[in-house]
C-alpha positions as CSV (number, residue, x, y, z in Angstrom):
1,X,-40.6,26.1,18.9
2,X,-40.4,27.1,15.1
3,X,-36.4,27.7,15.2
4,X,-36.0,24.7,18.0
5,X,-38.3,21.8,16.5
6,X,-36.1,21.4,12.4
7,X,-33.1,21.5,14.3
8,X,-33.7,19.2,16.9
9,X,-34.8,17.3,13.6
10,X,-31.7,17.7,11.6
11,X,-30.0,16.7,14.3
12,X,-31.8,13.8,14.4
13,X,-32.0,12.9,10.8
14,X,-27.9,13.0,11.1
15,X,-28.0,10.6,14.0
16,X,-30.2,7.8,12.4
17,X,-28.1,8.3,8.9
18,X,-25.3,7.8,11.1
19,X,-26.3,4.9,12.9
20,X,-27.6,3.3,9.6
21,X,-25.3,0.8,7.5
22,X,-22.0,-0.2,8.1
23,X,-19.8,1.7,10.5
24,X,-16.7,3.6,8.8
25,X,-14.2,2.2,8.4
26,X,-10.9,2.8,11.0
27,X,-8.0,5.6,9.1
28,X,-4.9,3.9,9.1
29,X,-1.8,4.4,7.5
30,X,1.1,2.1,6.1
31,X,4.7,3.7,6.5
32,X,7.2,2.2,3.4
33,X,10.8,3.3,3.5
34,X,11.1,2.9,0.2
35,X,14.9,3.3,-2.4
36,X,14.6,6.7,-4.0
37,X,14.8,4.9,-7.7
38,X,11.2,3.6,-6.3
39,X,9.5,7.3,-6.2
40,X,7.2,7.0,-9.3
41,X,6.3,3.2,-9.8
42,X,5.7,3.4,-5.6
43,X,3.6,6.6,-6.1
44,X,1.5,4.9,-8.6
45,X,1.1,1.6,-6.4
46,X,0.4,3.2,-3.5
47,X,-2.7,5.0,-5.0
48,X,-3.8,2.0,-6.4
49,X,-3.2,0.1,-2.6
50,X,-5.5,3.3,-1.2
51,X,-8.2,2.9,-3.9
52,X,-8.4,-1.1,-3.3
53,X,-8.3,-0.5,0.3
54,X,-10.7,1.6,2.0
55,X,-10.0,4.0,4.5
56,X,-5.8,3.0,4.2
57,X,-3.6,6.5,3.3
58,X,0.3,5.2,2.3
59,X,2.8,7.3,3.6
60,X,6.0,7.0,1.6
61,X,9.6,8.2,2.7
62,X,12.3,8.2,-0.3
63,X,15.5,8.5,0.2
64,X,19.2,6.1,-0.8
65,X,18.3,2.7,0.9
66,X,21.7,2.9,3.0
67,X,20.2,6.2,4.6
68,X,16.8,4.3,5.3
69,X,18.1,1.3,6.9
70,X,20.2,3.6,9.3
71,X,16.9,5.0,9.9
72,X,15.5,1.5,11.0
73,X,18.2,0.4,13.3
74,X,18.0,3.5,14.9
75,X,14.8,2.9,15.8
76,X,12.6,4.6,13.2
77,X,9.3,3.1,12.7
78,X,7.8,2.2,9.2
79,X,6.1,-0.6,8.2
80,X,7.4,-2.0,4.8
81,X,11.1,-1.7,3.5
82,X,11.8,-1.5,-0.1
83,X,15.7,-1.4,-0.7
84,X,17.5,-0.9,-4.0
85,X,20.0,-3.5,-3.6
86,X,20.7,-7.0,-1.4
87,X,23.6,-5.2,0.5
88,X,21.3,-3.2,2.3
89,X,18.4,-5.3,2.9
90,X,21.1,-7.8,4.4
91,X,22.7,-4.5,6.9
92,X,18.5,-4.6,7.7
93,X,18.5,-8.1,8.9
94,X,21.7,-8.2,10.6
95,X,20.3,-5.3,12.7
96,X,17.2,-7.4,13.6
97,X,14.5,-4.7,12.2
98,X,12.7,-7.4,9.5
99,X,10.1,-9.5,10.1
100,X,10.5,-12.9,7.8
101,X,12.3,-13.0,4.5
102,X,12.7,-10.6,2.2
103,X,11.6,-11.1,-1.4
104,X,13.1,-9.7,-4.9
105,X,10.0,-7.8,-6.7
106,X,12.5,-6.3,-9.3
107,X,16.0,-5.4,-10.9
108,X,17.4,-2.8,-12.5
109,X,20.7,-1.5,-14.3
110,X,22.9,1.3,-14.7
111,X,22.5,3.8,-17.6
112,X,24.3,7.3,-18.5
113,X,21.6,10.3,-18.4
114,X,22.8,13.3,-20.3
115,X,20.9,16.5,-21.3
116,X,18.1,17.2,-23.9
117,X,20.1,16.1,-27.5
118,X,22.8,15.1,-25.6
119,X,25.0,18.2,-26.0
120,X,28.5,16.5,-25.4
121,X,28.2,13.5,-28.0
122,X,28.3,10.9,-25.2
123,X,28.3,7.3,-26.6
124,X,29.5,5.2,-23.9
125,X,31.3,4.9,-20.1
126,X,33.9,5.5,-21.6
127,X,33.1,9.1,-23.0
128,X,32.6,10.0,-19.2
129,X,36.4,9.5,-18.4
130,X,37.4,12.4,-21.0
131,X,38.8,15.7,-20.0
132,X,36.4,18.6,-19.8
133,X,33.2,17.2,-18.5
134,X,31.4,17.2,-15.6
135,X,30.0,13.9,-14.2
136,X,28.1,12.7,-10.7
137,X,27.5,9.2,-9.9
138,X,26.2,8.4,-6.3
139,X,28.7,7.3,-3.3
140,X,30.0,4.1,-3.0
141,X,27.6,3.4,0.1
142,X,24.1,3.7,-2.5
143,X,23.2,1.0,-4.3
144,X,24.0,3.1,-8.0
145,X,27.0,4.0,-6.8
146,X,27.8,0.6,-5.4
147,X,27.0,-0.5,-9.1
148,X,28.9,2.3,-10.6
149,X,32.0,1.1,-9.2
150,X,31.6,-2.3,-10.0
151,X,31.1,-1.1,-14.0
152,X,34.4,0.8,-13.7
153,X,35.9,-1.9,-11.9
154,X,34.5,-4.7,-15.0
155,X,34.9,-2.1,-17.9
156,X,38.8,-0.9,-16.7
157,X,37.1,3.0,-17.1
158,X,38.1,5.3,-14.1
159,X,35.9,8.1,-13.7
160,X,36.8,11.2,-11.5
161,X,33.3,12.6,-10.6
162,X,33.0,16.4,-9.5
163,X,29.9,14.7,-6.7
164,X,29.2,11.6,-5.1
165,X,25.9,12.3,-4.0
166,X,23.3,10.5,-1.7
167,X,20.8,9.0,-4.1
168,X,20.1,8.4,-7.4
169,X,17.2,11.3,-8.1
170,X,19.9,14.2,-6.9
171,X,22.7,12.6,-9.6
172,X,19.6,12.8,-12.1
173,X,18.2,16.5,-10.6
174,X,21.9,17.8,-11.3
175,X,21.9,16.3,-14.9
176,X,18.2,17.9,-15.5
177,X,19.3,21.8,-13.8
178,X,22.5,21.2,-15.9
179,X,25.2,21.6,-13.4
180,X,26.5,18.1,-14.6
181,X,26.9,17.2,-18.3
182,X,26.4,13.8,-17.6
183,X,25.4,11.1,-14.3
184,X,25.5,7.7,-13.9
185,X,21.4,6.9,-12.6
186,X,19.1,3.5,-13.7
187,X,17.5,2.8,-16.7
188,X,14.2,3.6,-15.1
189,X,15.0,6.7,-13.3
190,X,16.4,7.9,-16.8
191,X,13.2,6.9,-18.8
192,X,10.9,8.6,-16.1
193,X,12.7,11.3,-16.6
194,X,12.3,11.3,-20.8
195,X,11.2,14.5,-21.3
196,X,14.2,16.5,-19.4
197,X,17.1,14.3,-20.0
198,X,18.2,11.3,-22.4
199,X,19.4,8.0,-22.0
200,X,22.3,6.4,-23.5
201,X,22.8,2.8,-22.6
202,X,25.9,1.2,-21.9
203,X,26.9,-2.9,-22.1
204,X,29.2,-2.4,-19.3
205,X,25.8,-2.0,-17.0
206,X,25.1,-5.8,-17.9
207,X,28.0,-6.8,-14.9
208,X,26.3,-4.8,-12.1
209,X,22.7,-6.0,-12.1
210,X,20.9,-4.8,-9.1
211,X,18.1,-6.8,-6.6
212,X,15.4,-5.0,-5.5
213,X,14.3,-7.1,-1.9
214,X,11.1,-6.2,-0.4
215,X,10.1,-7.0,3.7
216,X,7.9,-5.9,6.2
217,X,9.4,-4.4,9.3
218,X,9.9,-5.8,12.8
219,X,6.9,-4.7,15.4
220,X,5.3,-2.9,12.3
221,X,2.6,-1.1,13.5
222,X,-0.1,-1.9,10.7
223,X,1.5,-5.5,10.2
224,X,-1.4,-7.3,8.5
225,X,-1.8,-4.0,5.9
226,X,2.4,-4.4,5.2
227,X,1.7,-7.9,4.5
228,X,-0.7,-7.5,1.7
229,X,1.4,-4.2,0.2
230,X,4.3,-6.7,-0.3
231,X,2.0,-9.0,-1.7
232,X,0.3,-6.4,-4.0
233,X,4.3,-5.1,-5.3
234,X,5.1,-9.0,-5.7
235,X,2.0,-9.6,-7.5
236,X,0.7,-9.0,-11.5
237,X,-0.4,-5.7,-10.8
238,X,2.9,-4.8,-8.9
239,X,5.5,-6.3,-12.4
240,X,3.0,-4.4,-14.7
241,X,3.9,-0.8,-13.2
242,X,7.4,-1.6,-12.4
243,X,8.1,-2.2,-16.0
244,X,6.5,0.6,-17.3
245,X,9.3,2.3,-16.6
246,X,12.6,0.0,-16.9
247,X,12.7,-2.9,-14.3
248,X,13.0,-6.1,-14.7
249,X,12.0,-9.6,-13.0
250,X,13.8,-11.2,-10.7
């Protein structure tokens, strides 16, 4: 009875701490497709979504928002869509996957990112077009390098880039290992990136201005939580941590 009796008391014990106070709280987790320009401002929001809302974990999947609304018409399920650019939040509604109106939480422009002291003496777009460099920009179908050719198409500047690759953070990861002398990325992926590349800013970038739309997705499964994490990006809390690092307002 010695070895029987405390445990059948700690068992006990557990069961009326358990059955005391407010029930816990249901685990659930919100899915956001987000543009891969996104990853740090989103990373910070979303812990600060968690820590306002008990028992919610946010998932995040960043990648080029033309890859992520291919995703969603093929039938991929998330529940909030963040996309770099109005082309692609428009390829989202046409294929029927949002659920109301999108709504612009942000913008952003083009700058150059080059290495640490900018090795090559790069000034402008135009310094890109020289012989003997190595430059990336992202492909046409990505909202930077949507914007890229715009610039070149504004500014007269024809670049002949040795990759067009499929987001913004793998023009800036080439820049940053040094396999490219120089890439066409954002302001803010640039600036969040201070410490292993710099940033030269060009006027051309003024004539290809991105939107950043935000919605929540069609037969979202945590619809009411999307709701609110649009509402939280869109709000004073949301602006404050997007232009920490380069965006600007609508």
């Amino acid at each position: 009875m010695r070895r029987v009796v405390p445990a059948l008391l700690a068992l006990a014990l557990a069961a009326t701490a358990c059955g005391s106070g407010e029930p816990a709280a249901e685990a659930k987790t919100l899915t956001v497709f987000a543009a891969a320009s996104l990853t740090e401002s989103f990373g910070t929001l979303g812990k600060r979504f968690e820590a306002q809302n008990s028992g919610v974990s946010v998932k995040f999947s960043f990648e080029g928002s033309s890859a992520l609304v291919q995703k969603l018409t093929q039938g991929a399920k998330a529940d909030v869509f963040a996309s770099a650019d109005q082309a692609n939040m428009d390829k989202a509604a046409k294929g029927e996957v949002l659920d109301g109106q999108p709504s612009v939480f942000a913008t952003n422009r083009l700058a150059i990112a080059v290495g640490k002291g900018n090795p090559k003496g790069i000034k402008g777009l135009a310094d890109l077009a020289k012989d003997g460099l190595t430059v990336v920009v992202c492909a046409p179908q990505v909202p930077c390098g949507s914007a890229a050719k715009k610039v070149q198409q504004s500014s007269g500047v024809t670049l002949k880039p040795a990759s067009e690759e499929q987001d913004v953070k793998s023009v800036l990861a080439k820049v940053q290992s040094g396999d490219a002398d120089a890439g066409l990325v954002y302001v803010t992926d640039a600036t969040s990136a201070a410490e292993k590349v710099d940033k030269v800013d060009f006027p051309e970038a003024a004539g290809a201005i991105n939107e950043y739309p935000i919605a929540v997705v069609k037969d979202a499964p945590q619809a009411q939580l999307a709701g609110l994490f649009r509402d939280f990006v869109l709000g004073e809390e949301g602006k404050k941590e997007l232009a920490k690092v380069g965006f600007g307002t609508p």
